[in-house]
Structures are given as C-alpha cells and as structure tokens.
C-alpha positions as CSV (number, residue, x, y, z in Angstrom):
1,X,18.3,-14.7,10.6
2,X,18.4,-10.8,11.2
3,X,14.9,-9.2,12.7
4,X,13.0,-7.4,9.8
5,X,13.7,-4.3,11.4
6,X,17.6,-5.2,11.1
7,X,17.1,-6.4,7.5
8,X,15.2,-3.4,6.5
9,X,18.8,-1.3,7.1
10,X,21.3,-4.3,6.1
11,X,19.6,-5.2,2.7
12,X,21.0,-4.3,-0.7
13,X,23.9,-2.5,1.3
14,X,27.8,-3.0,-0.7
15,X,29.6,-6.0,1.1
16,X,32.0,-4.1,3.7
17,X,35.1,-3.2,2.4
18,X,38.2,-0.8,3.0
19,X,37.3,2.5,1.0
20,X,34.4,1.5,-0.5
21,X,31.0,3.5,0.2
22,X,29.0,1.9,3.4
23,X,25.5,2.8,1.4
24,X,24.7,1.8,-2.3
25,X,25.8,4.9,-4.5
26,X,23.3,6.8,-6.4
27,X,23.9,5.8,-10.1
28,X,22.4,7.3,-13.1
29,X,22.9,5.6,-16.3
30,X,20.8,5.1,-19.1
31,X,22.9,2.3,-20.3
32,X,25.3,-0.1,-18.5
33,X,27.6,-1.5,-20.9
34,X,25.6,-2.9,-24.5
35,X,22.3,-3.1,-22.6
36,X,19.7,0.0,-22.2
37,X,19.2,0.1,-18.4
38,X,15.1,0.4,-19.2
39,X,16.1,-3.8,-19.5
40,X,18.9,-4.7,-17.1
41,X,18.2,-2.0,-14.1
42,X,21.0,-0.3,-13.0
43,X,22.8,-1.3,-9.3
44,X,20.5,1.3,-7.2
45,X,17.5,-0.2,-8.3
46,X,18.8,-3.6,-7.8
47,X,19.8,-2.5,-4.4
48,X,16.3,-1.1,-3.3
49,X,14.5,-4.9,-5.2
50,X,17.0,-6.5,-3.2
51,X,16.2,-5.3,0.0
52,X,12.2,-5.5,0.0
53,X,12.5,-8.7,-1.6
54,X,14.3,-9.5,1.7
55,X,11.2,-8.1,3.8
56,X,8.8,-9.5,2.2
57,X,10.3,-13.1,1.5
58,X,10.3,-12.8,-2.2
59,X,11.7,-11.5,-5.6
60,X,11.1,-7.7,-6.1
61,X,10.9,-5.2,-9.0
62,X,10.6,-1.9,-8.8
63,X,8.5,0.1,-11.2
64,X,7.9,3.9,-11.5
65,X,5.0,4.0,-9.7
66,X,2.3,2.2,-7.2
67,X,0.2,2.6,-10.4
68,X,2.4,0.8,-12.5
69,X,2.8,-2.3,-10.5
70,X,-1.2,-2.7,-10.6
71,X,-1.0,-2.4,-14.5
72,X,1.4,-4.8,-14.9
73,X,-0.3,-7.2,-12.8
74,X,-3.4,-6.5,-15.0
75,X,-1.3,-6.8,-18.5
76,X,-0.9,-10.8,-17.1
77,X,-4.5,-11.6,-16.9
78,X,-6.0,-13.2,-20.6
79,X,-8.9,-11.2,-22.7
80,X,-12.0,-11.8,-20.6
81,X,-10.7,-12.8,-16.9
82,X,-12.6,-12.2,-14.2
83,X,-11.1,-9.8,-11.2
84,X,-12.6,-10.0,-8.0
85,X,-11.8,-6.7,-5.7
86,X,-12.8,-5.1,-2.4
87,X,-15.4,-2.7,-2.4
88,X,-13.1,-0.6,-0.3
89,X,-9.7,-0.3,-2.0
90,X,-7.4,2.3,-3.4
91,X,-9.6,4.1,-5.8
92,X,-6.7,4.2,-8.1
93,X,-6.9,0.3,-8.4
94,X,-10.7,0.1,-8.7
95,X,-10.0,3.1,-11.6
96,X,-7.8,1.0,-13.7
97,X,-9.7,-1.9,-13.0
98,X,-12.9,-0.2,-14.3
99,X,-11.3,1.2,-17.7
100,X,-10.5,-2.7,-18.2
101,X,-14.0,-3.6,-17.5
102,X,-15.3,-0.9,-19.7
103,X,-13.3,-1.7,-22.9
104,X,-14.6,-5.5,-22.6
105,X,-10.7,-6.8,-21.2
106,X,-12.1,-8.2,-18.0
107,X,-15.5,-8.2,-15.8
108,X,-15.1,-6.9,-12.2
109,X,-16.9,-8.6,-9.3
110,X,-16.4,-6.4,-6.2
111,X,-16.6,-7.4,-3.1
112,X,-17.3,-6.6,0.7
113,X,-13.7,-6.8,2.4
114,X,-15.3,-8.5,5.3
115,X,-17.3,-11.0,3.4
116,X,-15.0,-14.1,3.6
117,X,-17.6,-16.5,2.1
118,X,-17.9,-14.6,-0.7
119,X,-14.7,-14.3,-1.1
120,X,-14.1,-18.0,-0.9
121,X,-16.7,-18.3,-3.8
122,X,-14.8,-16.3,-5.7
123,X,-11.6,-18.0,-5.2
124,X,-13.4,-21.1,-7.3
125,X,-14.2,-19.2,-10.7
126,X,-12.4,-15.8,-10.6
127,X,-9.0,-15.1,-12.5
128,X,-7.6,-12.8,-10.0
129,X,-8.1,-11.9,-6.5
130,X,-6.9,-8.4,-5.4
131,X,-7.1,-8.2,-1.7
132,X,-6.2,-4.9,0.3
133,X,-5.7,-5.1,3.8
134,X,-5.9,-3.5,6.2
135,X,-8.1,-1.7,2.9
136,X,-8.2,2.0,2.1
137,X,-9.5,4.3,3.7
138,X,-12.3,2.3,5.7
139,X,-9.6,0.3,7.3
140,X,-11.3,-3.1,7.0
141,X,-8.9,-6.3,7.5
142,X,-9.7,-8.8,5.3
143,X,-9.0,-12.9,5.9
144,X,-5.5,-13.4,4.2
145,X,-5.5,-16.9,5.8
146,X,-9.1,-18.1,4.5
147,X,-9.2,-16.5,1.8
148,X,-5.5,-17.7,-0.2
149,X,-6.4,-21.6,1.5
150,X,-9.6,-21.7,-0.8
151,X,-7.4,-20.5,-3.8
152,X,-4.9,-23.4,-3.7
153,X,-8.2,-25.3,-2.9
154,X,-10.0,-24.6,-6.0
155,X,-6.5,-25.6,-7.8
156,X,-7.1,-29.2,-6.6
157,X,-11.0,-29.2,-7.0
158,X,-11.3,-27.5,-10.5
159,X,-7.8,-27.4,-12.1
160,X,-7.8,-23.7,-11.9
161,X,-6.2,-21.2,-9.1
162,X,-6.7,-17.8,-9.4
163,X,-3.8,-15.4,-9.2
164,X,-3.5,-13.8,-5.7
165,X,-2.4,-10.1,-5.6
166,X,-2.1,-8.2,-1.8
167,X,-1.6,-4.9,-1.8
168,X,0.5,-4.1,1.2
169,X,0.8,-0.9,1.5
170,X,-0.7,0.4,4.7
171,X,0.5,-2.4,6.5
172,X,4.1,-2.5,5.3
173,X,6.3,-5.3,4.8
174,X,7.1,-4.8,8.8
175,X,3.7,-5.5,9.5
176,X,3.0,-8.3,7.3
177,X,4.6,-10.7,4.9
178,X,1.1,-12.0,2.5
179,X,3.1,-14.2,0.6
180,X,4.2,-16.1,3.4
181,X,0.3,-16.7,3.4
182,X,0.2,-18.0,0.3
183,X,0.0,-15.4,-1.7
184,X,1.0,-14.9,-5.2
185,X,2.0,-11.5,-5.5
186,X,2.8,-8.2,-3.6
187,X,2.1,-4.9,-4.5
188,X,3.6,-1.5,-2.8
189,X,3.1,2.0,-3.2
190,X,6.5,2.9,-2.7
191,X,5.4,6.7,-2.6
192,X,4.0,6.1,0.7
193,X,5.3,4.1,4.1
194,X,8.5,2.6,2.6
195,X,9.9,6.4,1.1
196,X,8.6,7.8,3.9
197,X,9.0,11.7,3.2
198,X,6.5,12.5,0.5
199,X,9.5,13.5,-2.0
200,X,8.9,10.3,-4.4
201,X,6.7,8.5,-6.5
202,X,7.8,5.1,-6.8
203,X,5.9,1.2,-6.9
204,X,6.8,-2.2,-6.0
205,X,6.3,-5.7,-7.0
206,X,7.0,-8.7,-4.9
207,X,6.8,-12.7,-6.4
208,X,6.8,-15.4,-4.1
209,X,10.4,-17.5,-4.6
210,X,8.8,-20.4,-6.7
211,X,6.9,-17.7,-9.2
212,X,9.7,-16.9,-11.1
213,X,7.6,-17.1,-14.0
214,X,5.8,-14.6,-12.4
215,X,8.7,-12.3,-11.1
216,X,9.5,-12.3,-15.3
217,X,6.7,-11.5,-16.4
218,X,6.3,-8.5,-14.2
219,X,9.8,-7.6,-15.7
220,X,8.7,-7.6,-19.2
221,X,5.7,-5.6,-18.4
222,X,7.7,-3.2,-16.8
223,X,10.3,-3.5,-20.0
224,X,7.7,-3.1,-22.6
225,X,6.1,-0.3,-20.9
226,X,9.1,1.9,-19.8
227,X,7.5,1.7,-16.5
228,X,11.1,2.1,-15.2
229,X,11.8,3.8,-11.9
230,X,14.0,6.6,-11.4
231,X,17.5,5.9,-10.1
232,X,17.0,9.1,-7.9
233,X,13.8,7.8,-6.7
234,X,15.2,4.5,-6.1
235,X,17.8,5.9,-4.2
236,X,15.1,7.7,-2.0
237,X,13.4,5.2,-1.2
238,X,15.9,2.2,0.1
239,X,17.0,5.2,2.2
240,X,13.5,5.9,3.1
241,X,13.1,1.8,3.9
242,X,16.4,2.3,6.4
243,X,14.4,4.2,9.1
244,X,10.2,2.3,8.3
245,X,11.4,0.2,11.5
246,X,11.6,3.3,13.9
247,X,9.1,5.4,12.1
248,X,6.5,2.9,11.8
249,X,6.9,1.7,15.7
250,X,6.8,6.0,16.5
251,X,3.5,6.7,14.5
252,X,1.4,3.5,15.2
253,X,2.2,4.2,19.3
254,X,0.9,7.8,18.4
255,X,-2.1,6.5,16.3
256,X,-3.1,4.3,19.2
257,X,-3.0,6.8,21.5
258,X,-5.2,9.2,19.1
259,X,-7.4,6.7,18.8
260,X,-8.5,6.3,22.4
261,X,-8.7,10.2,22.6
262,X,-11.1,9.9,19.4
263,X,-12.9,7.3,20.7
264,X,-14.5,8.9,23.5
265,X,-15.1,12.4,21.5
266,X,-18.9,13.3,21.0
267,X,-18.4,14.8,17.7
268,X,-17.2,11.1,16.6
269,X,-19.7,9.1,15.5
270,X,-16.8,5.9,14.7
271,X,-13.2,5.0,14.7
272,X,-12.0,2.3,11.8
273,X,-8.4,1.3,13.2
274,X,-7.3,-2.2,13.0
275,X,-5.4,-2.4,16.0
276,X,-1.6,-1.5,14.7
277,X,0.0,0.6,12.2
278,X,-0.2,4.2,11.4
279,X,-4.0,4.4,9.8
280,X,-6.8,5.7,11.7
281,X,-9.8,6.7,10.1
282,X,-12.9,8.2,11.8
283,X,-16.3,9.4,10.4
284,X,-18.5,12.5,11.4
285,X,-21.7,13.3,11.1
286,X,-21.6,14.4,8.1
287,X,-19.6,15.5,5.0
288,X,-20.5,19.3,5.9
289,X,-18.8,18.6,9.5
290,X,-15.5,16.5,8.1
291,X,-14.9,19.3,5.8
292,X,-15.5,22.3,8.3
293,X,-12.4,19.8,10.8
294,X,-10.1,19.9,7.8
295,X,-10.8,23.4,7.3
296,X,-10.2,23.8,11.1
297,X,-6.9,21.7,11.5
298,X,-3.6,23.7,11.9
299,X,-1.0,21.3,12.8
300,X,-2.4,18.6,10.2
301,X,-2.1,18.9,6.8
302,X,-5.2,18.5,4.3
303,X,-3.5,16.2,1.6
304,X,-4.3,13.2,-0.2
305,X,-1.4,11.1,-0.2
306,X,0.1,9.2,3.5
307,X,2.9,7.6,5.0
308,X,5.3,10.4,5.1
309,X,6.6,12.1,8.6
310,X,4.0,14.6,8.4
311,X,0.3,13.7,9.2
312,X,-2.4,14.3,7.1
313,X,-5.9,14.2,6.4
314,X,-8.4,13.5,3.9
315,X,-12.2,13.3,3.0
316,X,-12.1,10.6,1.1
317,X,-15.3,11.0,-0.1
318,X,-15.2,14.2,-2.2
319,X,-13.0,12.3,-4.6
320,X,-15.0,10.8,-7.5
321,X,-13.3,7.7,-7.1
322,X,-14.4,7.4,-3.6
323,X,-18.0,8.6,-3.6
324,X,-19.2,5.6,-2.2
325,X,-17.2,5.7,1.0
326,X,-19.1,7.2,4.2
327,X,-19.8,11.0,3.2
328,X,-18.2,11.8,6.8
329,X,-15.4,9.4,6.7
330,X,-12.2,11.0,7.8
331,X,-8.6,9.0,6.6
332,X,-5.4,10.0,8.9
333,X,-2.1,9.3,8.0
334,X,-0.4,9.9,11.7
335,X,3.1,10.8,11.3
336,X,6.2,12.1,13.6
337,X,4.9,15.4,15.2
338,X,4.2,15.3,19.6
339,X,1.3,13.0,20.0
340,X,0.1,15.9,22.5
341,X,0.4,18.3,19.2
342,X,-1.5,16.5,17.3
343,X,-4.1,15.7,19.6
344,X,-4.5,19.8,20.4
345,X,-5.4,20.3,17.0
346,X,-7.4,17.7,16.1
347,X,-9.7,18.5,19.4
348,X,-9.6,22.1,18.5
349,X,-11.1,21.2,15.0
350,X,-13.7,19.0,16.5
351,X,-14.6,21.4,19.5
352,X,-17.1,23.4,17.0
353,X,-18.9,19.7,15.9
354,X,-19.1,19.5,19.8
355,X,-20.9,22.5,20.2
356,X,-23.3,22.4,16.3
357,X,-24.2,18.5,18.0
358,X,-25.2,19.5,21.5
C-alpha cells in the first residue's frame, strides 16, 4: 500500500494509457447520457470522491460546500434527536445546529471538548455526536479513541449507538483517518486545507466502508437538495489535494517554529497548538490589543477563512457566532511565506502590546 502522501497524488488519476490525459479532465455536463448529473455525478467529481475516499479509508461524496455536508448529516437525524457538540467548534456548525434546535427538530447539548466523561455520558442517550478536533479556533484535541469506544459500547448496553460525525478539517486526512477509529462519518471543508488556494468553495463527506446505507443516504440528501458541487470546483480541489502532502509538511514546520517564538513573547498571554499541523492560535490581553496586531500585521492577511498558501489571521471573537471564545483569542492559519517573514511581522505587530504592557 502506497504512503498517504503518495495516494493523495495517485488517486482518481485515468489508468495510464498511450494518448490519454495523465490528470482527470475537467468535465462540465449537466447531463451524462438519460441521467441529470445533479444524480449520477459526472467523472471529475467521481475523481476528486475517489481520491479522498482513498485518504480517509472510506466512501466519499462531494457536496457544494463544507456547509452542505453538515446539513445533510443533520437531514439523517429523526424529529426530536438529541446532538451532542463541542462548545468550541466551527460556528457555522453550532449555527445550523441552533436553527434546528430553535424550530423544535432537535435539542443541542454542548459540550467541553476536553470533557471526555461527559462526553462518554453522552455517547449513552444522545442521537449524534459531532466531534471537532483538533476544534476551531481554541485548538482543543478531543479523545477520538474514548470517546467512539463508549459509542459502540452503548450499542451493546442499551440497543442504541449514536451516530458519530468528525469533522476533519484542520487536521486533514494526512493527519488523521477518524474512521479508522470508529467513527461513522467524516466531514471536510473542502474550501480550506485540501483546495488549498482560497479560490473554492467546496465540502466533503466520508462513510466508513460498511455504512453504505450511510454513504446513500448522504447521496440523496445531496440529490434532493441540489447541493451538487461544481465540476470546476471539483477540479480545483483534487488538484489542490495533489500538493496537501508538501504543503501541509511546509506550514506545520513553520507553525512550530512560530510557535516557540510566540511562546516566549511578553505580549502573549497563551499559545493553543496541538503539537502538528498548520493551526496555531494565541490570545492577548485583550480584544482591544488582538485587534490593534491585526491592524498592525503587513505580511499576514486579516481574513476569515484558512488553509490556503497565504497565512492569515482572525479575532474570532468579533464574529457573533464566536462571542463566547476568549475576547483576545487570536486564530492563524500559517501558510507558505519565509518563516523568518512571517515571524518579522508578527513581532512588529506585537512590539506596541510590549511596550502598552510594560
């Protein structure tokens, strides 16, 4: 068996032939043959599902955004489940999930990430357990192992397993594989690590091989809805999945190595890194002072979205969404530029919180 990082460029590539293209072509149909491509996919999708299934150890479909794999997870779950979720997670997840809540579809039960007993209570009466990890923004890592061993447990003890969701998209499928863990399902936002160059908007869904039932359902959400991806997109993205290997080893080096200069700064009060990848997140004093360092920054961009070449920054806590999360909390995507560069700036934005805490 190939390396993942070998996979990740020899997946859903056309079988090696005398004049015949060496990458999947680019096709744009919205019909192939009788059948409307919104129901049969078209070969660049399959292509792209072909090779993160590969990665991830499971049966993929691809979906026309992160948002729409989380939606048609939740369009599985009966009238009046109960969804267990991080408190820390992707504030668009926790949004959707709270629009179920709020029509009567589902109660919520959140979570500490950390809390694995709770967690393993939950397993034994909730529905669904979404689990993040490492989770966004506060970077917590959260017991796969534990926490998807009491779920098949409480299928033997009470004749009930919840359905386990991961979302995987800081860690990648190169940093870990949850449903070799047991879990049910995986969830990607494609827009981010896997495309790789902020040009796309694109989602994932992976099945573990013996939820088929599951892997077709997803597929008739995704049919119903016209949550369709883009063949362009798809096209993107399996050529953004090509290089995660080399870009993901480059930026998690150079987020290491920002994380022991940020460590010993004076204006930083903590670092949240969970010991790989390329997600760092640091808190200030303050809100005032994480917004006077974005203001400050040159070199890195002030944006919301991650995973692309370029690295970026965020208070995470001026969004709605994310008013809970530290008021100085600082999330940085760390991507392709001189690790020197980046350092620079980032010390030049955090030389004036030097001098306003001295």
């Amino acid at each position: 068996m190939w390396s993942a990082r070998t996979r990740a460029i020899l997946a859903g590539r056309p079988a090696a032939a005398d004049g015949q293209p060496a990458n999947t072509p680019l096709v744009p149909a919205s019909a192939m043959g009788l059948d409307y491509s919104r129901e049969v996919g078209t070969p660049t999708w399959a292509a792209f599902e072909t090779a993160v299934g590969s990665l991830e150890g499971g049966i993929a479909t691809a979906f026309a955004s992160g948002m729409a794999t989380v939606t048609a997870v939740l369009d599985l779950l009966p009238a009046g489940a109960t969804v267990a979720v991080p408190v820390y997670s992707y504030a668009g997840t926790r949004g959707a999930l709270d629009h179920a809540h709020n029509q009567g579809k589902i109660t919520v039960r959140r979570i500490e990430p950390t809390d694995t007993d709770a967690w393993i209570a939950a397993a034994a009466d909730a529905d669904l357990l979404w689990l993040e990890t490492p989770t966004n923004p506060t970077l917590d890592v959260m017991d796969l192992d534990a926490i998807l061993s009491a779920a098949d447990t409480a299928a033997k003890t009470t004749d009930r397993r919840p359905l386990t969701v991961v979302d995987n998209t800081f860690a990648t499928p190169l940093g870990q594989q949850p449903l070799a863990h047991g879990a049910d399902v995986v969830v990607h936002s494609v827009t981010k690590f896997i495309g790789g160059h902020s040009d796309l908007l694109l989602g994932v869904t992976v099945t573990a091989p013996h939820r088929g039932d599951l892997a077709q359902a997803l597929v008739d959400a995704r049919t119903r809805t016209g949550a369709t991806p883009g063949t362009l997109e798809s096209w993107l993205a399996l050529r953004g999945l090509r290089t995660l290997g080399v870009r993901l080893a480059e930026a998690s080096s150079t987020a290491a190595f920002l994380v022991d200069k940020l460590s010993g700064h004076p204006a930083v009060t903590h670092v949240r890194y969970p010991g790989s990848g390329a997600m760092v997140a640091f808190d200030l004093a303050d809100g005032d002072a994480a917004e006077r360092v974005c203001a400050a920054l040159e070199l890195v961009h002030n944006a919301t979205s991650l995973g692309g070449v370029e690295t970026t920054i965020e208070r995470r806590a001026h969004l709605p969404g994310d008013a809970h999360v530290p008021a100085g909390l600082l999330r940085l995507s760390v991507g392709l530029e001189d690790p020197a560069d980046l350092w620079r700036d980032l010390e030049s934005a955090l030389a004036g919180e030097t001098a306003q805490t001295s």
